[in-house]
Structures are given as C-alpha cells and as structure tokens.
C-alpha positions as CSV (number, residue, x, y, z in Angstrom):
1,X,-60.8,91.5,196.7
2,X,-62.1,95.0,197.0
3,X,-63.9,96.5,200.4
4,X,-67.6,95.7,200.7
5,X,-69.4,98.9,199.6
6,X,-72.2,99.6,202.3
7,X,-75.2,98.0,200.0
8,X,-73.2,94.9,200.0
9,X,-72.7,94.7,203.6
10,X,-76.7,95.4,204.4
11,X,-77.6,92.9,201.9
12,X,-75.3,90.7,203.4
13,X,-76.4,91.1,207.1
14,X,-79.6,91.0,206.0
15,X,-79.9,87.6,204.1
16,X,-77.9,86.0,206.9
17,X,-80.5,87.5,209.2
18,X,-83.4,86.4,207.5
19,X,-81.5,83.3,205.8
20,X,-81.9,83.8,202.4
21,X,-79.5,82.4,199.7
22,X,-78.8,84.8,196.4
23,X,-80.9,83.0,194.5
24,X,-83.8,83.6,197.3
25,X,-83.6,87.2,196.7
26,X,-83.2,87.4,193.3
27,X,-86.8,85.2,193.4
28,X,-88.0,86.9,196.1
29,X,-87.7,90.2,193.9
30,X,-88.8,89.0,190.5
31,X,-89.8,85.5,190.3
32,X,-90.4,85.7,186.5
33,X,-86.6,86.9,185.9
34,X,-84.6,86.5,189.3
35,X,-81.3,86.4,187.2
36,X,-82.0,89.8,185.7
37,X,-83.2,91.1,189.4
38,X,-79.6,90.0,190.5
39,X,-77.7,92.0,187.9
40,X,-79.6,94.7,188.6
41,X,-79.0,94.6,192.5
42,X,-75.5,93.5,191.9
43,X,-74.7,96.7,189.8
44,X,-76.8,98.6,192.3
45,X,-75.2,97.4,195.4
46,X,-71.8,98.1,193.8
47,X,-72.6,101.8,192.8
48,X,-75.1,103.3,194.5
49,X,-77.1,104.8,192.1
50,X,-81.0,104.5,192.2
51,X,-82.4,102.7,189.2
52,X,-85.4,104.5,187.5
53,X,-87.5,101.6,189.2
54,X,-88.8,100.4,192.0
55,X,-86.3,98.0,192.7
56,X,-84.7,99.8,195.9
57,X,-88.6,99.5,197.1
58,X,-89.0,95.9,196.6
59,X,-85.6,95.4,198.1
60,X,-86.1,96.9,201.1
61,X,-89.3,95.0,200.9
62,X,-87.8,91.7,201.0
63,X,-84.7,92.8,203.2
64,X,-87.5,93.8,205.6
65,X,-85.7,97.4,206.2
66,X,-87.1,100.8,205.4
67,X,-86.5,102.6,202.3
68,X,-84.7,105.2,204.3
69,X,-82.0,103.0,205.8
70,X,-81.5,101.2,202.2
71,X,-81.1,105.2,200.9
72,X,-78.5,105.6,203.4
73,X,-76.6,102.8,202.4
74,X,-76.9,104.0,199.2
75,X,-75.6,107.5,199.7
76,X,-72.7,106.4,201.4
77,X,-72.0,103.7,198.9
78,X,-71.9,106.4,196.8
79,X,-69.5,108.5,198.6
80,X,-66.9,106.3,199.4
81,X,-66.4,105.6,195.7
82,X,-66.6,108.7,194.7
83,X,-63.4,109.5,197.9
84,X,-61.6,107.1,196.5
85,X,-62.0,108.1,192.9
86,X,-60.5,111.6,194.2
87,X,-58.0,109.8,196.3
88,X,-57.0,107.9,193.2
89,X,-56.9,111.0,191.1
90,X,-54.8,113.0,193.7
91,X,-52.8,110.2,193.8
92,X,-52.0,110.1,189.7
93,X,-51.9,113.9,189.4
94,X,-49.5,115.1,186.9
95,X,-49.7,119.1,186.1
96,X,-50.8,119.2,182.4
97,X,-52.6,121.8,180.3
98,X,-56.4,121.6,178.7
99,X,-56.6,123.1,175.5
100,X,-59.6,125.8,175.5
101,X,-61.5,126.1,171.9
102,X,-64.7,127.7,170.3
103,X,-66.8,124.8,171.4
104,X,-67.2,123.5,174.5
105,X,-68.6,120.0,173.0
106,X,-67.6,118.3,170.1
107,X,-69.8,118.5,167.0
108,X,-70.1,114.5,166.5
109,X,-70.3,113.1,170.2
110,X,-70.0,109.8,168.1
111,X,-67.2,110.8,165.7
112,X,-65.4,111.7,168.5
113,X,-65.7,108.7,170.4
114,X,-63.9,107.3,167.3
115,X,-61.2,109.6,167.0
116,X,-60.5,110.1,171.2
117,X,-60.9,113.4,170.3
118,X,-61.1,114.7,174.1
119,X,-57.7,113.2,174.6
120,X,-56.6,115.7,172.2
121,X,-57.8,118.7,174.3
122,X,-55.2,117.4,176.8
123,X,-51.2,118.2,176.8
124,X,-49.0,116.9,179.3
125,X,-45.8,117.8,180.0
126,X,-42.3,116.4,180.0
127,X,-41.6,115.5,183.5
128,X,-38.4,118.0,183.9
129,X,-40.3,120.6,182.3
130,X,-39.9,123.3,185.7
131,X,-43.3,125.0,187.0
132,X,-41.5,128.4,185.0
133,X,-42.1,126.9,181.7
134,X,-45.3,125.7,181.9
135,X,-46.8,128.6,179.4
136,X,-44.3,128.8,176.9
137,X,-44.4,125.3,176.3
138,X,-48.1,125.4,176.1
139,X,-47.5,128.4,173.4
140,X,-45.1,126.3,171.3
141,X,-47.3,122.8,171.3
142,X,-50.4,124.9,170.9
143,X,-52.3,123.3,167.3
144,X,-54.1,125.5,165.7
145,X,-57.2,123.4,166.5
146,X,-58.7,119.9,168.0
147,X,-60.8,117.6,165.7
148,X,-64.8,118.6,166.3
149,X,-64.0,121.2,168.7
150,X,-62.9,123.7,166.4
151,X,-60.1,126.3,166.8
152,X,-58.1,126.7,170.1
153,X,-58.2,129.9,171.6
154,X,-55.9,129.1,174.9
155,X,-55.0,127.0,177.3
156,X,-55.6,125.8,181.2
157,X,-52.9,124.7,183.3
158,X,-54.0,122.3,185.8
159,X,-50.8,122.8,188.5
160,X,-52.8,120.6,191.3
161,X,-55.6,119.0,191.8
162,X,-57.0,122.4,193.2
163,X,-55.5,125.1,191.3
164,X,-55.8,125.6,188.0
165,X,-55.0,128.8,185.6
166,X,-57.0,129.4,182.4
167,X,-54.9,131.8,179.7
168,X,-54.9,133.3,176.3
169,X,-52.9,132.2,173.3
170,X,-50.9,135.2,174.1
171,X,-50.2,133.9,177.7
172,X,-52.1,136.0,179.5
173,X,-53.9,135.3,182.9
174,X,-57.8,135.3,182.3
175,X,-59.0,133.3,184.8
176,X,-57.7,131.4,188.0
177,X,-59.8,128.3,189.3
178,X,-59.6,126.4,192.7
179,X,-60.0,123.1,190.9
180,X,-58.3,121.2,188.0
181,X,-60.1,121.0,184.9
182,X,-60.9,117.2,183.8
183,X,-62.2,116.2,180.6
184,X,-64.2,113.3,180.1
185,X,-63.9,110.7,177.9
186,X,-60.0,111.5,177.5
187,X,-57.6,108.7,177.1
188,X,-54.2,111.1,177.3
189,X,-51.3,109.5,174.6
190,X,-48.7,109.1,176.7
C-alpha cells in the first residue's frame, strides 16, 4: 500500500482527534451528498490540487485547522508526488529523440487522441546504438512528417534527463537544453 500523502495523514490525525468516522466527515461537509463530498476529498487528499470550490474551507472547517495549515499539507502533498514522478522518470530514462515539426500542437487535439499521434513525435533507439550514432540514426528514421503536426523539420535528442540537444534535418546543432524534452500524451511503440 502506497505512503500516506500529507492530506491523508492530517485527515487522519484529525478525525482520530476529534473522533469522527468517514462517513462523519463526508456528512459533516455536505449532508445532502456526503458520498460525493468523500470523492472529492478522497481525490483531493490524494493529489493535492485545490478544487475550484470551497471545499478545502469547509474542510478545514470541520477538521477544526486553519486554512493555512490544510494549504501546507497540500503543497507538500503535492511535491512529494510530483519527486517521485521525477524519481520515477530518472529512473526509466532511456536517451531517445523528439521529432521537431511546423506545429507545435496537433491540429485535431481529438483526432489525435485517436491516432496516439504524440507517440509518433517520439523515436527511441536500439539499446546498442553508441552515444556516436545518435544523429545519423535520427537522419535515416527521420519521416517526412507526423500525422496533425505536419512536416518534421528536425530532431531533439534527449541524452539525460537534463541535457538535451535540438538539431536540424541536416544534423546541425541549433540549440542545447538543460532538460529532456517530454511530450504529453505519448504512449512510445516499443
């Protein structure tokens, strides 16, 4: 079972401290729909993120804390998962290269959730492919385009997590970044 995020623990302290039961606080915070209130604090508590309403006020309400110290919580929910997202990703890196095109977005967000078209943007490598080869290999594989993002005009090697190289079709340098490129939304084919 996976750590208690810092939400979970306050909550936890909290209704043992004040002796409330799940179901109390899911009442306490809307008696017309307490089962909806506990989906929404259970997908708070795990994430961190604010809802758009006044939720972390009525919960800090019935937790008897201040807003401030349910913020906190908050903030470092948030921060641990987003360390061990990064841990996680540091952990998986492969190098790889990011195809660059003439648009930055796809033209049909929803077409190309159909199509995985970000995963398409993405080229990995043959594991014994040496460091050396990296361009020319991007050069050979390079399509001429990627579905809804139009023609590709180069390439970005991601070598680490914090160094990455953007080039030209031609394989010249153009730009060097202290950060891997990631797209979203990319399931890579392996």
């Amino acid at each position: 079972m996976p750590e208690a995020t810092a939400l979970e623990r306050l909550l936890q302290e909290r209704m043992a401290a004040l002796g409330l039961s799940r179901g109390g606080v899911g009442q306490r915070l809307s008696p017309a729909n307490p089962s909806k209130a506990l989906r929404r604090l259970d997908d708070f508590t795990s994430h961190g993120v604010r809802p758009s309403d006044d939720l972390p006020d009525r919960l800090a309400a019935v937790l008897e804390v201040s807003e401030a110290e349910l913020v906190t919580a908050a903030r470092a929910t948030r921060e641990a998962i987003e360390a061990r997202a990064d841990a996680d990703y540091r952990a998986r890196f492969q190098p790889h290269a990011v195809w660059t095109t003439v648009r930055s977005q796809p033209s049909s967000t929803a077409m190309a959730g159909f199509i995985n078209a970000p995963a398409r943007l993405v080229l990995l490598f043959p594991p014994d492919l040496s460091t050396q080869d990296f361009i020319a290999y991007c050069q050979a594989q390079a399509p001429k385009g990627v579905p809804l993002y139009g023609p590709v005009t180069g390439f970005i090697i991601n070598y680490t997590p914090d160094e990455a190289v953007r080039y030209d079709l031609n394989g010249q340098t153009l730009e060097t970044r202290d950060a891997a490129v990631r797209v979203s939304g990319a399931f890579a084919r392996l």
